[in-house]
C-alpha positions in Angstrom: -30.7 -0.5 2.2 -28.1 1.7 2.3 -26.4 3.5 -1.3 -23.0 1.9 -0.2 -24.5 -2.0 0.4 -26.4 -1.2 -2.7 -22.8 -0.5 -4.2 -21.3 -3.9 -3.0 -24.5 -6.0 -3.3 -23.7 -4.8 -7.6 -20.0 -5.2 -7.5 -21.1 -9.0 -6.2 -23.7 -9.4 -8.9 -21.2 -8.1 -11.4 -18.1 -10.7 -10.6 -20.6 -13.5 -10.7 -21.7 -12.6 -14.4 -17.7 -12.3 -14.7 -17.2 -16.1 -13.8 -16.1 -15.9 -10.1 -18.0 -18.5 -8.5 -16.7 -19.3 -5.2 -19.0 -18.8 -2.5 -16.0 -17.6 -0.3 -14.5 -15.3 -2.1 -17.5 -13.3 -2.9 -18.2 -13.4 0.8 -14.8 -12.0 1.2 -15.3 -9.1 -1.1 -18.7 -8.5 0.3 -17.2 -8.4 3.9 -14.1 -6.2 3.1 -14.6 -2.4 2.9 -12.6 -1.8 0.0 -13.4 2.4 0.7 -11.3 2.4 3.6 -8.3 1.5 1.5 -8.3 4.6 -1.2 -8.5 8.4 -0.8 -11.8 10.0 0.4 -12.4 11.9 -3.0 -12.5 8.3 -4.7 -14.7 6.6 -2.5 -17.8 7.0 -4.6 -15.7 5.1 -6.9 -14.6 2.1 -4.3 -16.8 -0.4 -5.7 -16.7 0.3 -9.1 -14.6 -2.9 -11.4 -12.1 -0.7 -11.6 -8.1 0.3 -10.2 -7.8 3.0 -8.7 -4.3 4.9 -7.6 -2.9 5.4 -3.8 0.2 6.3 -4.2 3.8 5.7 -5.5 2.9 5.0 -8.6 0.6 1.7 -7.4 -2.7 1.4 -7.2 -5.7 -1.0 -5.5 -6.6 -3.6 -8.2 -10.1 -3.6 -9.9 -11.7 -6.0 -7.9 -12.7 -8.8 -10.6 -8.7 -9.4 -10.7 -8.5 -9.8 -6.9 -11.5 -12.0 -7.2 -9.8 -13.8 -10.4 -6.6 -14.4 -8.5 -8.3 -15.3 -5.4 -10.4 -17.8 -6.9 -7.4 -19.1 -8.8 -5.6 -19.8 -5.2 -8.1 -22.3 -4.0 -8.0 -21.5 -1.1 -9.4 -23.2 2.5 -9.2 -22.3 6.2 -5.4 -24.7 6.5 -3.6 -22.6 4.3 -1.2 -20.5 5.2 -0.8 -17.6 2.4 2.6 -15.3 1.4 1.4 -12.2 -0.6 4.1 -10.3 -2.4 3.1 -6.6 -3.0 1.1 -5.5 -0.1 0.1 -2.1 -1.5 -3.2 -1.2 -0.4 -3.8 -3.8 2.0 -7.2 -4.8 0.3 -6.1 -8.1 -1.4 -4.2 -9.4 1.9 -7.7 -8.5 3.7 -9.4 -10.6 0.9 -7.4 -13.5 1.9 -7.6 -13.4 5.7 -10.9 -13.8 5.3 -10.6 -17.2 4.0 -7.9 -18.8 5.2 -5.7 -19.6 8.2 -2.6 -16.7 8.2 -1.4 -14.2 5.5 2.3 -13.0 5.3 2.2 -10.0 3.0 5.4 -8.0 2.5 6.0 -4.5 1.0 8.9 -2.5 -0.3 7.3 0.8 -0.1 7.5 1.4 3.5 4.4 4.4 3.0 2.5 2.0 1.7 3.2 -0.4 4.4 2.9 1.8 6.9 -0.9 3.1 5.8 -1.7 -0.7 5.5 -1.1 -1.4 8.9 -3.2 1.2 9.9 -6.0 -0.3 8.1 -4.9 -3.9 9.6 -5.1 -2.5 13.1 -8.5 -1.1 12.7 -10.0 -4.1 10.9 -8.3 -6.5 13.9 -11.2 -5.0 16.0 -13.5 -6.3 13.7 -12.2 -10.0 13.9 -9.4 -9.8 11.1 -6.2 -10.6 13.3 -4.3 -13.1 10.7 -2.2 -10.6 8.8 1.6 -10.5 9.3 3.7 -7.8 7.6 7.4 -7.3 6.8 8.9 -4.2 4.8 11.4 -6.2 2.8 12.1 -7.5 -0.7 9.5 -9.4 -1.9 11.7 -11.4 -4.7 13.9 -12.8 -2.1 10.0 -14.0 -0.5 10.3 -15.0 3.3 12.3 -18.1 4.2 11.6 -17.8 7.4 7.8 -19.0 7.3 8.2 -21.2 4.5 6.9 -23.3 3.1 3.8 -21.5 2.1 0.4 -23.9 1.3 0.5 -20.7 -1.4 1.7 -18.1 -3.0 0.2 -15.0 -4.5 2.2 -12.0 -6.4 0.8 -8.6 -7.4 3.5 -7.0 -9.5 4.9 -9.0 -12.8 7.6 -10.8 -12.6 9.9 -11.0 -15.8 9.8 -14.3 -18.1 9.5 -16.3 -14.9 8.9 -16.3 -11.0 11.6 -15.6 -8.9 13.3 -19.1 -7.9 13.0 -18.3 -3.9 9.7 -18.1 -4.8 8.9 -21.0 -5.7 11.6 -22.5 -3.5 9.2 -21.9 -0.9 6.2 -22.8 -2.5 4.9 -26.4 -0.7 4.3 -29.4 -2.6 1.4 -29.5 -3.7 0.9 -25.7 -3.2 -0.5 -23.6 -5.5 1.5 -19.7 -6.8 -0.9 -17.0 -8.6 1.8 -14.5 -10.4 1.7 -12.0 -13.5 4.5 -12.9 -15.7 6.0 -10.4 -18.2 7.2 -11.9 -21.9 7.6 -10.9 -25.1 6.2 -7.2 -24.3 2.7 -8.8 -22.6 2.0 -10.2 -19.2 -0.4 -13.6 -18.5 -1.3 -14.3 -15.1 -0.1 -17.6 -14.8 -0.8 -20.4 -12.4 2.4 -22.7 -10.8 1.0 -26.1 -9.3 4.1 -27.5 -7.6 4.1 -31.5 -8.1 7.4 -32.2 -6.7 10.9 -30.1 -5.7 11.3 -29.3 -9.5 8.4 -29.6 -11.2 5.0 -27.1 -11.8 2.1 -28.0 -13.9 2.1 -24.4 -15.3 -1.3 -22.7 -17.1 -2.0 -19.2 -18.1 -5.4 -17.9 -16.9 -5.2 -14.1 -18.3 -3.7 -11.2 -20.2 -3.1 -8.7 -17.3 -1.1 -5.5 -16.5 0.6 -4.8 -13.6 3.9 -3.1 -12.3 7.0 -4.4 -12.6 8.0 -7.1 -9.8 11.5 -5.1 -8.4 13.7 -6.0 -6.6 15.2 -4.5 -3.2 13.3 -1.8 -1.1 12.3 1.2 -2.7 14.2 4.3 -3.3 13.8 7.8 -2.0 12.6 8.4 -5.4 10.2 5.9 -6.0 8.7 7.1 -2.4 7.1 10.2 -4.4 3.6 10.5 -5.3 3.1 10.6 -8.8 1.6 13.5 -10.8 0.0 11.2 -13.2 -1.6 8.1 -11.1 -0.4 4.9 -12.6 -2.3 2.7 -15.0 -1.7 -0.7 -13.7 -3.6 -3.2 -11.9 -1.1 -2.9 -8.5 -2.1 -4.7 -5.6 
C-alpha cells in the first residue's frame, strides 16, 4: 500500500469517527484525488482535515465540511445538483460522483478556468456530469431549473438569495452557510411547497462572503496572506 492510499484510507477513517456515515459519500471522497486540485508544495497536506488556499483569496474546504454538506444533501443517482462557488473544483467532483448532473458556476474566471482543466482530465476517468458557467452565482441558473438540489459554498447574508431558492424543486433540498448576527450556521432549506422551507441549522461554519456579480480585476489577485475560510 501506497503512502498516498495510506493518506485517504485515514482521511476515510477519520470522517467516519466525525459522524459522516453515508456509504456514498465516503466512496466519493475516497475516489476523488483531492491533490490534483491544490498547488504541488501542499500536496503532502491534500488529505489532511484541513482547507487549504488556491488562490484569490479562496481556498479548497477541509474535507469533513465537504463530507458534512454532502451528507446533508441526500443525495441519489436522479438528482440533478446546482453548486454555487466552484472554486477548486473538488466539491463539484464529490457530487458527480453520486448523482445524475452537477451545474456549478464561478465568478472568478481563474478559478474556473483551472477547474475545467481538472474536469477535462477526470472526464477520461469516467467523471463526464459536470457543467460549468462563469457567472453570478446569486442570480443561480434559471435556465436548468428547477434543481432536485441546491448547494452553496460561500455565506450568504441573513438569508439565501430568493432566485435561489426560486429554483429549488419541491421537495428539494438547499445546503448554504448563512451569515447573522456576526456568525455563520450552515443551514438546511427543505422546500415543502412554492413558499414554504422546513429550515434547521446543522453547524457553526466560516466561509467567504456569498458576492454578488463577477469578480473584479482586483479580486483576480493572489493574495499575500492565503485566506482563512472554508471556500469551496
Amino acid at each position: 500500500m501506497d503512502t498516498n492510499t495510506k493518506r485517504v484510507l485515514r482521511l476515510i477513517m477519520h470522517l467516519r469517527k466525525m459522524g459522516i456515515t453515508d456509504t456514498k459519500v465516503l466512496a466519493a471522497i475516497e475516489r476523488v484525488p483531492r491533490e490534483i486540485f491544490i498547488p504541488r508544495q501542499m500536496h503532502d497536506q491534500a488529505y489532511e482535515d484541513i482547507a487549504l488556499p488556491i488562490g484569490r483569496g479562496q481556498t479548497i474546504s477541509q474535507p469533513f465540511i465537504v463530507a458534512i454538506m454532502t451528507q446533508a444533501l441526500e443525495l441519489n443517482d436522479r438528482h440533478k445538483v446546482l453548486e454555487i462557488g466552484t472554486g477548486s473544483g473538488y466539491q463539484a467532483c464529490v457530487l458527480a460522483w453520486i448523482c445524475r448532473r452537477v451545474y456549478t458556476i464561478e465568478r472568478h474566471k481563474p478559478l474556473l478556468e483551472r477547474a475545467e482543466e481538472i474536469f477535462r482530465y477526470l472526464n477520461i476517468r469516467d467523471l463526464h456530469n459536470i457543467t460549468t458557467k462563469h457567472g453570478d452565482g446569486m442570480r443561480g441558473w434559471p435556465e436548468q431549473a428547477p434543481f432536485d438540489r441546491i448547494i452553496v459554498t460561500a455565506a450568504a447574508q441573513g438569508a439565501p438569495p430568493q432566485a435561489l431558492l426560486d429554483q429549488l424543486a419541491i421537495g428539494g433540498i438547499m445546503i448554504v452557510p448563512v451569515a447573522k448576527d456576526g456568525k455563520q450556521v450552515l443551514r438546511r432549506y427543505k422546500k415543502e411547497g412554492e413558499d414554504t422551507f422546513a429550515v434547521k441549522d446543522l453547524l457553526d461554519v466560516r466561509f467567504v462572503p456569498l458576492l454578488p456579480n463577477l469578480a473584479r480585476t482586483t479580486e483576480e489577485a493572489d493574495d499575500p496572506v492565503p485566506g482563512k475560510s472554508h471556500g469551496r
